[in-house]
VOMITI-595760 format. One record per atom (N, C-alpha, C): residue number from 1; residue in one letter; atom name; z, y, x. Coordinates in steps of 0.001 Angstrom, whole numbers, plus 524288, in hexadecimal, padded with zeros to 5 digits. Atoms other than C-alpha are relative to their C-alpha. Layout:
BEGIN
+-----+---------+-------+-------+-------+-------+
! num ! residuo ! atomo !     z !     y !     x !
+-----+---------+-------+-------+-------+-------+
! NUM !       a !    CA !     Z !     Y !     X !
...
+-----+---------+-------+-------+-------+-------+
END
This chain:
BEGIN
+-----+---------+-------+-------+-------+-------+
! num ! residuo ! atomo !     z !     y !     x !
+-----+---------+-------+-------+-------+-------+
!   1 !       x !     N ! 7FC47 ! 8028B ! 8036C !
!   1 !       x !    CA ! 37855 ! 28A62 ! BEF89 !
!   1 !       x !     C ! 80329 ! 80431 ! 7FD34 !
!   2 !       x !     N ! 7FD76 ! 7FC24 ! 80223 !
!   2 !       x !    CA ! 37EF1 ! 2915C ! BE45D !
!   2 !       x !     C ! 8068E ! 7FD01 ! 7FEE2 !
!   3 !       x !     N ! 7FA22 ! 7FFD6 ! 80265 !
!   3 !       x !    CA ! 38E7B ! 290D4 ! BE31A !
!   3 !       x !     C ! 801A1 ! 801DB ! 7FC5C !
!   4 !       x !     N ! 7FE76 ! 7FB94 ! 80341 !
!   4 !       x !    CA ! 39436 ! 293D7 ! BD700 !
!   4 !       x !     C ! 8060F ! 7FF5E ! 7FF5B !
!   5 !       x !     N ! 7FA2B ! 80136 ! 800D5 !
!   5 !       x !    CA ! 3A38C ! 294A3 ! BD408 !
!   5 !       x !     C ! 7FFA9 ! 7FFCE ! 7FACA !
!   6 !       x !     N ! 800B7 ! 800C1 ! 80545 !
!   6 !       x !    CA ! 3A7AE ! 29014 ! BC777 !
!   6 !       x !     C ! 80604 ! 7FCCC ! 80053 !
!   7 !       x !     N ! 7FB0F ! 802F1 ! 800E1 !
!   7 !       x !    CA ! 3B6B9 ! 28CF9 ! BC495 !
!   7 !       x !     C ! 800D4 ! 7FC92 ! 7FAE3 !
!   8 !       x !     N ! 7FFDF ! 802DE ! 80574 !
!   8 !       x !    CA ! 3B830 ! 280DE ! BBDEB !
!   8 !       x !     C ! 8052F ! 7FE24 ! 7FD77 !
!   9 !       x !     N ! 7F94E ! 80127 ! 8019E !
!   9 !       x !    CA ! 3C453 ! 27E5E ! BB5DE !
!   9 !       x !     C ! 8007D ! 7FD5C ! 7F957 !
!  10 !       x !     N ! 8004D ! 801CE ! 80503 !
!  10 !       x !    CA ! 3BF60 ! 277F0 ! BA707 !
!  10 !       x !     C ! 7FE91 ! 7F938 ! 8026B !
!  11 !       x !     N ! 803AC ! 80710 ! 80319 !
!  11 !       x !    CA ! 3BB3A ! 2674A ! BA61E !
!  11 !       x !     C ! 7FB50 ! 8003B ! 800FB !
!  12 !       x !     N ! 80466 ! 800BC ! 800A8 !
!  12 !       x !    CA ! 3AE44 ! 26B96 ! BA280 !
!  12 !       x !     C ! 7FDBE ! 800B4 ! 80611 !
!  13 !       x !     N ! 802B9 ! 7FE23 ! 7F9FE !
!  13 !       x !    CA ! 3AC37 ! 273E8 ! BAFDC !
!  13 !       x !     C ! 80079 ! 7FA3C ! 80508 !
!  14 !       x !     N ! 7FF50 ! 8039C ! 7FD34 !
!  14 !       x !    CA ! 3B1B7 ! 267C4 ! BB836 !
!  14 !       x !     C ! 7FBE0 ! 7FB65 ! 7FE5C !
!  15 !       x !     N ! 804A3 ! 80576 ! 80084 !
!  15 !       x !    CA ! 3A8E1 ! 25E90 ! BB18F !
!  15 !       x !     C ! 7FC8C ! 801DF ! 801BD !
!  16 !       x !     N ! 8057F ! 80027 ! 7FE2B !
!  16 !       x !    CA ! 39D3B ! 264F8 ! BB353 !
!  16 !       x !     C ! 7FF1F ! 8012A ! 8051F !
!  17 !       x !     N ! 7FF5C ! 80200 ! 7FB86 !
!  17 !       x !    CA ! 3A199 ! 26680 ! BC0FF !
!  17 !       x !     C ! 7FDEF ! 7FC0A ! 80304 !
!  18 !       x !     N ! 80254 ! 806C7 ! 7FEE9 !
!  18 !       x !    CA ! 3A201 ! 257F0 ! BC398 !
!  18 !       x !     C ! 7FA85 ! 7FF6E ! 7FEFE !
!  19 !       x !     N ! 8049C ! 8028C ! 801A8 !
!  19 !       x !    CA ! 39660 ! 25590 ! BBB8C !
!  19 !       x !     C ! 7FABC ! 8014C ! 80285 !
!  20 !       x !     N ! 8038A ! 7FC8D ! 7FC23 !
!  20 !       x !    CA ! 38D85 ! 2602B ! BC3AC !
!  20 !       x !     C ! 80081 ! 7FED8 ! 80607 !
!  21 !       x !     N ! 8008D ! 8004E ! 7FB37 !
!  21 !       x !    CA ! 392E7 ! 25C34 ! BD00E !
!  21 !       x !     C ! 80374 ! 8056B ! 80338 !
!  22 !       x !     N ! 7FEFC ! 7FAB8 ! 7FD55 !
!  22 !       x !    CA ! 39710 ! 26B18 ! BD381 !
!  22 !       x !     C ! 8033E ! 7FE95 ! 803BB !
!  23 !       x !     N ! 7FE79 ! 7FF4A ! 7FA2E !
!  23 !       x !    CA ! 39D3F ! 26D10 ! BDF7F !
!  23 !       x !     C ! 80539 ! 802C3 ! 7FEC1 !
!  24 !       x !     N ! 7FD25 ! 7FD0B ! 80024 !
!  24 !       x !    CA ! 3AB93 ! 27265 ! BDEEC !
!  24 !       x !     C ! 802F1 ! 8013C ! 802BF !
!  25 !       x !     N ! 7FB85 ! 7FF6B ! 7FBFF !
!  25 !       x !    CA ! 3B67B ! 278FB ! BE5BB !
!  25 !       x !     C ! 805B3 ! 80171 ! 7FCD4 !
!  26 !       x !     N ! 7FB1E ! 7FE8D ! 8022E !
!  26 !       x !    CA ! 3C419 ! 27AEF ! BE307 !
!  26 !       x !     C ! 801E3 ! 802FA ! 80300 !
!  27 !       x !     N ! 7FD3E ! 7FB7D ! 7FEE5 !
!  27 !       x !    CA ! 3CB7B ! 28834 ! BE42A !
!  27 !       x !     C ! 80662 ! 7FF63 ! 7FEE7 !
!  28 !       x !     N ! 7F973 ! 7FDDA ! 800AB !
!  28 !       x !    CA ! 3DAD4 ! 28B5A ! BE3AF !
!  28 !       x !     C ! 7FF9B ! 80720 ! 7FDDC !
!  29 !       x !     N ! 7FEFF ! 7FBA3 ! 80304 !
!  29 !       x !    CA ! 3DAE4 ! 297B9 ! BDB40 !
!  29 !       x !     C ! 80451 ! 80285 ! 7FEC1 !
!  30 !       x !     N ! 7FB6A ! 7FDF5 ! 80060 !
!  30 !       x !    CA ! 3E776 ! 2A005 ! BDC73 !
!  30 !       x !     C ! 7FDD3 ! 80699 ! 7FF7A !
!  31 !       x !     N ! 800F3 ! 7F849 ! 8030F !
!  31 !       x !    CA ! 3E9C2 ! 2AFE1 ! BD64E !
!  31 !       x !     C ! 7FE17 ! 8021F ! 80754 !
!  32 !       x !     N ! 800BD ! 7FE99 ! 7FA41 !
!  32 !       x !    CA ! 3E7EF ! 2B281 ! BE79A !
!  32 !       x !     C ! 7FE0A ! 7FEFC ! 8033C !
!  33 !       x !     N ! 80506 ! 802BD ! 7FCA1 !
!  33 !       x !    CA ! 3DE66 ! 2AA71 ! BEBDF !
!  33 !       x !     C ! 7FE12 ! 7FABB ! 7FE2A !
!  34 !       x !     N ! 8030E ! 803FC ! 800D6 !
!  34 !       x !    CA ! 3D53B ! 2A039 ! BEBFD !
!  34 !       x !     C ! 7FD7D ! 7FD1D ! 80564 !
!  35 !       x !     N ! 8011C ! 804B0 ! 7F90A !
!  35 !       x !    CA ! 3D3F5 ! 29413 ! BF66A !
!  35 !       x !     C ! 7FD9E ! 7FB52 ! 7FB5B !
!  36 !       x !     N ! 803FA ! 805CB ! 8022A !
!  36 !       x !    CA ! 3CA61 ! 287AB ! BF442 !
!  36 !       x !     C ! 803EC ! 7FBA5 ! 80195 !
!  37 !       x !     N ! 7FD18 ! 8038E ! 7FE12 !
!  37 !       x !    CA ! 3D177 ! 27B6B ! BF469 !
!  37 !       x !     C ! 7FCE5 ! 7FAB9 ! 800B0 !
!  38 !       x !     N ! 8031B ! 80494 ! 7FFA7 !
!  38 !       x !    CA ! 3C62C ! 271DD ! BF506 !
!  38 !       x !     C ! 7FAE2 ! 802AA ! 7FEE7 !
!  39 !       x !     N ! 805FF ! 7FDAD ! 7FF4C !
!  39 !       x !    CA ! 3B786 ! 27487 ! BF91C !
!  39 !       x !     C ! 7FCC4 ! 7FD54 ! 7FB62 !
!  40 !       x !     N ! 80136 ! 80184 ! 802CF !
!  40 !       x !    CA ! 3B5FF ! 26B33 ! BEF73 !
!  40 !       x !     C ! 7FAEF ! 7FCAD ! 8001B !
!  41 !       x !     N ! 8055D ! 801C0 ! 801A2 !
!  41 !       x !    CA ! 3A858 ! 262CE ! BE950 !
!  41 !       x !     C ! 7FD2E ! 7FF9B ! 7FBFB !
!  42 !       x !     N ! 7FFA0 ! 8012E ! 80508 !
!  42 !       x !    CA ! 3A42E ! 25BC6 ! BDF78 !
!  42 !       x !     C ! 80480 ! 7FD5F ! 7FC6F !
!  43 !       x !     N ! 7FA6E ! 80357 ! 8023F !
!  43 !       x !    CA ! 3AE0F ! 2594A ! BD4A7 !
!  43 !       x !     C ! 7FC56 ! 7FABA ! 7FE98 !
!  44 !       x !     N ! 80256 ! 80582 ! 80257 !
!  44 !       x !    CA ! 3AD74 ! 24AD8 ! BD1B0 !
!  44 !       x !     C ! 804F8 ! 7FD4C ! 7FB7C !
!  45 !       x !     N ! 7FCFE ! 80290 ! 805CA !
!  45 !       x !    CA ! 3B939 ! 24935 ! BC766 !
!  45 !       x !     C ! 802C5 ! 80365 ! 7FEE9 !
+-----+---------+-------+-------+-------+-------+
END
């Protein structure tokens, strides 16, 4: 299985998200670190 990272942050990227199914996770991004705040799935809205 290949993982790829890919930060999404436009409309278009979230749609084609949903529309593909992809699998996601959500991060907390601060200038000192970085913690996951949800293992996440599929988005569904």
């Amino acid at each position: 299985m290949h993982n790829t990272y890919r930060v999404l942050q436009t409309d278009v990227e979230f749609l084609v998200a949903v529309l593909s199914q992809f699998r996601v996770s959500i991060w907390l991004i601060l200038p000192d670190r970085e913690e996951i705040m949800d293992y996440g799935g599929v988005v569904e809205a």
